[in-house]
C-alpha positions as CSV (number, residue, x, y, z in Angstrom):
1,X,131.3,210.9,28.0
2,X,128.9,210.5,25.9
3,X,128.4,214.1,24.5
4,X,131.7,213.7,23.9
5,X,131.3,210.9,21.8
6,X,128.4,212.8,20.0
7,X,130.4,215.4,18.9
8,X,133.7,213.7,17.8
9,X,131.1,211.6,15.7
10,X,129.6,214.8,14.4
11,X,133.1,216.2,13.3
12,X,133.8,213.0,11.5
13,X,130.2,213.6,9.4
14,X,131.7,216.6,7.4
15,X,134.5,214.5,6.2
16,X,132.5,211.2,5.3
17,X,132.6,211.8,1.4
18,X,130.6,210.7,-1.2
19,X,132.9,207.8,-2.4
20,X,133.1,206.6,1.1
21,X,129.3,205.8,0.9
22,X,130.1,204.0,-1.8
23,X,132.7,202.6,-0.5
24,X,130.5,200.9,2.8
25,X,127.9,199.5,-0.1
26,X,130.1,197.8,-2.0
27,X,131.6,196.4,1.2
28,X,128.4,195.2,1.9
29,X,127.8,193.4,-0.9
30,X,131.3,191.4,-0.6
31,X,129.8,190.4,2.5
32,X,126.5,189.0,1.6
33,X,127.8,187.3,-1.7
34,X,131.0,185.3,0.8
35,X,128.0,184.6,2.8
36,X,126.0,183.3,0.0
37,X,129.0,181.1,-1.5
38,X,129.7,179.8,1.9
39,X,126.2,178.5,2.4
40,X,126.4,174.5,3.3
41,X,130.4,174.6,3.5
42,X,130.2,173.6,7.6
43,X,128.0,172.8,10.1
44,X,128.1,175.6,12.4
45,X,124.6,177.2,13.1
46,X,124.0,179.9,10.7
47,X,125.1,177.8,7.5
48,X,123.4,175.1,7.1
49,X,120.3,177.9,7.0
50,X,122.0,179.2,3.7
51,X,120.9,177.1,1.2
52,X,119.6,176.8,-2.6
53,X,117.7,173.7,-2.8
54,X,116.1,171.5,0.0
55,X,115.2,168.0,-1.1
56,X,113.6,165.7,2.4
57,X,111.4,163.3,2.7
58,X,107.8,163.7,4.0
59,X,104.3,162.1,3.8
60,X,101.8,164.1,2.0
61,X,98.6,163.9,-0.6
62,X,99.6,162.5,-3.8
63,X,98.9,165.2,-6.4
64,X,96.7,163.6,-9.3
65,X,96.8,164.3,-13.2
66,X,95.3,162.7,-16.5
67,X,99.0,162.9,-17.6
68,X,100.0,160.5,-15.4
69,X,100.4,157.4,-17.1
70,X,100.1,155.1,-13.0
71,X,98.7,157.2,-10.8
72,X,99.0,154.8,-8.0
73,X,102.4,154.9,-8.6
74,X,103.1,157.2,-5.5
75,X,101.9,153.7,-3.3
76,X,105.0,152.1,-4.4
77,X,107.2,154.8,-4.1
78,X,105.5,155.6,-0.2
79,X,106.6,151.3,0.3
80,X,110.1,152.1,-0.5
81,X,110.3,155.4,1.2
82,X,108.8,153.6,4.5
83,X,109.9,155.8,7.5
84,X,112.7,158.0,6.0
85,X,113.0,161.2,7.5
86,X,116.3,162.3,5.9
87,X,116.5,166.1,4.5
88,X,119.3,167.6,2.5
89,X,120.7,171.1,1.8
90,X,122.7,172.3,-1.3
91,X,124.9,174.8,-1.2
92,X,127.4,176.4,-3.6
93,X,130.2,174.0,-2.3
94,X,129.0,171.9,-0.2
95,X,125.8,169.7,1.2
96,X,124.1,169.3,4.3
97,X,121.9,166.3,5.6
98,X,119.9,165.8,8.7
99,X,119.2,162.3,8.8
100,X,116.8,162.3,11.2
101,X,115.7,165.6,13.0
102,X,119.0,166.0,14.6
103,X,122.3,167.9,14.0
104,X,123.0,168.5,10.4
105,X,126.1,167.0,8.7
106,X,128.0,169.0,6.0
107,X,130.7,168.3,3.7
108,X,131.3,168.9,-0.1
109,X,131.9,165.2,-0.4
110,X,128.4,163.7,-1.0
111,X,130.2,160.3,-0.8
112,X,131.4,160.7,2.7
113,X,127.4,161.8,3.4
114,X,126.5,158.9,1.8
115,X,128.3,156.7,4.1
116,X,127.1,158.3,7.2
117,X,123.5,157.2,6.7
118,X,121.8,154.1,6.2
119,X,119.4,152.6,3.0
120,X,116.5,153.1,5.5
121,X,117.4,156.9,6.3
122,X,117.8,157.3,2.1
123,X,115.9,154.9,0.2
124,X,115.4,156.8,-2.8
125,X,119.1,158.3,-2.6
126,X,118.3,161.8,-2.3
127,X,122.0,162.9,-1.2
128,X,123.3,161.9,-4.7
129,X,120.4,164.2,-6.3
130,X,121.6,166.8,-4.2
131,X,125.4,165.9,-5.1
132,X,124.2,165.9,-9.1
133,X,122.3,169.3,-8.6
134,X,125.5,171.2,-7.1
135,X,127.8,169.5,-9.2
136,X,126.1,169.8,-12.7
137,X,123.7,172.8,-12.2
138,X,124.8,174.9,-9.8
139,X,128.1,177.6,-10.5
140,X,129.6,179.7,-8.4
141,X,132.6,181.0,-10.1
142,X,130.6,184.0,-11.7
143,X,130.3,185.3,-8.3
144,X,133.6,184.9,-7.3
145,X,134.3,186.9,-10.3
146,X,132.3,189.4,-9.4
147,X,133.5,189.7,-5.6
148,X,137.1,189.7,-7.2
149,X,135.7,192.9,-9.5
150,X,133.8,194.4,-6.5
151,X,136.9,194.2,-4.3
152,X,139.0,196.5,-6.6
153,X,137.1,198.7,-7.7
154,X,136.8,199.5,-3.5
155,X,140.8,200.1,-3.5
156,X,140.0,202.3,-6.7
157,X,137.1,204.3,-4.6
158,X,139.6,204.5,-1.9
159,X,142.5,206.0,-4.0
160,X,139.8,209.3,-4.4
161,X,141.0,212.0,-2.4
162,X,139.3,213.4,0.8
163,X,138.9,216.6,2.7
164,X,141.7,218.3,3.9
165,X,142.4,222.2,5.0
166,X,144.5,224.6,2.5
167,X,145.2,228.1,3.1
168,X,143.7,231.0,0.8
169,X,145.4,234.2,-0.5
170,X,144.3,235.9,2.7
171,X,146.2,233.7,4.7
172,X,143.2,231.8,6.3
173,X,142.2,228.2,6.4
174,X,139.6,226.3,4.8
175,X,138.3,223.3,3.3
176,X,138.9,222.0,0.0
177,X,138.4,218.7,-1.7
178,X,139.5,218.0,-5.3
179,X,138.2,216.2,-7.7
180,X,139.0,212.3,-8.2
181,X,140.8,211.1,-11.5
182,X,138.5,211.1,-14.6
183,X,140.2,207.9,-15.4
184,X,140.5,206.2,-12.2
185,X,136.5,207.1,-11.7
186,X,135.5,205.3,-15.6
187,X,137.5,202.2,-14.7
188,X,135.6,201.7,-11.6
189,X,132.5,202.4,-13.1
190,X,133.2,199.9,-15.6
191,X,134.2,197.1,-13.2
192,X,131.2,197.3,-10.9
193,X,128.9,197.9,-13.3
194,X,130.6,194.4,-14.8
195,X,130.7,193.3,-11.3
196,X,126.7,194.4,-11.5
197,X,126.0,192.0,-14.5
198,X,127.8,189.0,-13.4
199,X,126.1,189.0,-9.9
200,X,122.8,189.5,-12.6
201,X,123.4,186.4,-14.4
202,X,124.6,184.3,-11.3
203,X,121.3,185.0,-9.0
204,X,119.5,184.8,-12.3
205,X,120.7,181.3,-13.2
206,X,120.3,180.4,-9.2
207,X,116.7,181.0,-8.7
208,X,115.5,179.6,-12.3
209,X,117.4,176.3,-11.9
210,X,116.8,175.7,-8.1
211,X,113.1,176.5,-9.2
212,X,112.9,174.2,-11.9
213,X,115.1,171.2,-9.4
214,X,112.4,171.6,-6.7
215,X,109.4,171.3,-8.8
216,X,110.7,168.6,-11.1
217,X,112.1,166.7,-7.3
218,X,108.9,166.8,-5.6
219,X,106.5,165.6,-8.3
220,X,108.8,162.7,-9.1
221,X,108.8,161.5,-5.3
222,X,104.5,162.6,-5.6
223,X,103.2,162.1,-2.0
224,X,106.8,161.2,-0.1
225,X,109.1,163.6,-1.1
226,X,109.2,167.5,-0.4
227,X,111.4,170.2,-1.7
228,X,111.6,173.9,-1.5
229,X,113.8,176.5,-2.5
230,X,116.2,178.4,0.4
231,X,114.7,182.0,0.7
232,X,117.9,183.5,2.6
233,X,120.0,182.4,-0.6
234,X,118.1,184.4,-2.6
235,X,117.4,187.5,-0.6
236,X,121.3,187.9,-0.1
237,X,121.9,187.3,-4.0
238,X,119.5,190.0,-5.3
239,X,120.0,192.6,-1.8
240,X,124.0,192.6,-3.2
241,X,123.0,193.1,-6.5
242,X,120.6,195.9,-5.7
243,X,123.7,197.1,-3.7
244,X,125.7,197.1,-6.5
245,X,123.5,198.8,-8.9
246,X,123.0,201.5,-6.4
247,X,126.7,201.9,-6.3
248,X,126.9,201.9,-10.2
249,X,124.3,204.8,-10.6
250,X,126.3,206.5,-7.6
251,X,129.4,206.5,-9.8
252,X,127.8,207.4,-13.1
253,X,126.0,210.2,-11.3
254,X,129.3,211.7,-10.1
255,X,131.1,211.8,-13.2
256,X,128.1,213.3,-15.0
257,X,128.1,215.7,-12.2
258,X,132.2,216.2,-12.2
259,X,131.9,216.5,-15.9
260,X,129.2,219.8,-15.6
261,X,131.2,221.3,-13.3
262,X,134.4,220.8,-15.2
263,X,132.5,222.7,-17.8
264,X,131.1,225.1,-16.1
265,X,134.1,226.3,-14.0
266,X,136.5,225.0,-16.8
């Protein structure tokens, strides 16, 4: 059984073009990128893992500098913070808390978060930085863009024609493939290398701004309140746009090819 699987795979290899490779990157991509947007949207297990920005509370060192106008500051801000042990997620569309080491709650309704937690659990009202940070930072629809752009240029990649048997003059059979549309194979290039820059910009704007939240969150809660920014988030964003470069090199190498051999056989 399974040699016989072997070898039914093995016929299928010959007939696995070079657009169909394509084709399985940019599919891919779409993945990681729905992933990426749906980071924070629900509670289930792996979500709540997919985030941009953590913001929780935690006792640490204070961190000391000449600039600091009241150092001693951070023993006020320690007195308000008191036990707190709330932590909060941002996501694309939506925000998860754990209020205190337990199940996280999500929702993209910060106010309905709010009101699940007490002034103890959030004393220095970290959900609503969260809620400003996704609501006035953060933007997604360049991505959605870009999926949209990704998506059609795979029904464009799948309109290329495939392997299939012809007969010669003599009679016999054999295996011919033509090649794909000159314009059909341009527009696609064009849309995933758009696709490309858009995902560029997004992932760009994502790491430089969660970057710049975390840093300027955690020294303004010095020596109670930690931040960090979510790794997964940003190894999915720039793994589909390496994915998507890949794919817009593959194109642009096949026409150049397609173009020589039009030329040379032409």
């Amino acid at each position: 059984m399974a040699a016989r699987f072997q070898v039914g795979w093995m016929r299928l290899i010959p007939f696995l073009g070079y657009h169909h490779v394509l084709m399985i990157l940019i599919g891919i991509a779409i993945v990681l990128l729905s992933l990426l947007l749906a980071g924070c949207s629900s509670s289930s297990p792996l979500m709540p893992g997919i985030f941009l920005i953590s913001l929780y509370y935690e006792p640490y060192t204070p961190v000391p500098s000449t600039a600091q106008a009241d150092f001693n500051v951070h023993n006020a801000i320690a007195t308000v913070v008191g036990n707190a042990r709330l932590a909060a997620r941002v996501g694309y569309f939506g925000i998860c808390i754990n209020p205190d080491g337990g199940s996280w709650l999500c929702s993209n309704n910060a106010t309905a978060l709010a009101n699940e937690v007490s002034v103890a659990q959030d004393p220095l009202n970290l959900i609503w930085l969260a809620s400003q940070f996704k609501d006035m930072i953060v933007f997604p629809y360049l991505i959605i863009i870009a999926i949209i752009f990704a998506f059609i240029c795979l029904l464009l990649l799948a309109t290329f024609p495939g392997w299939h048997e012809e007969e010669d003059a003599s009679g016999s059979e054999r295996e011919v493939k033509p090649f794909p549309s000159r314009p059909v194979s341009q527009i696609a290039l064009a849309i995933i290398f758009i696709s490309s820059i858009f995902v560029l910009v997004s992932v760009l704007w994502q790491h430089t701004a969660s970057v710049a939240a975390s840093i300027i969150a955690q020294d303004l809660g010095n020596g109670s309140v930690l931040s960090g920014v979510g790794t997964t988030a940003m190894v999915l964003g720039w793994f589909s746009f390496a994915l998507l470069i890949v794919v817009t090199i593959g194109l642009l190498v096949m026409i150049l090819s397609i173009n020589v051999l039009a030329e040379t056989f032409g």
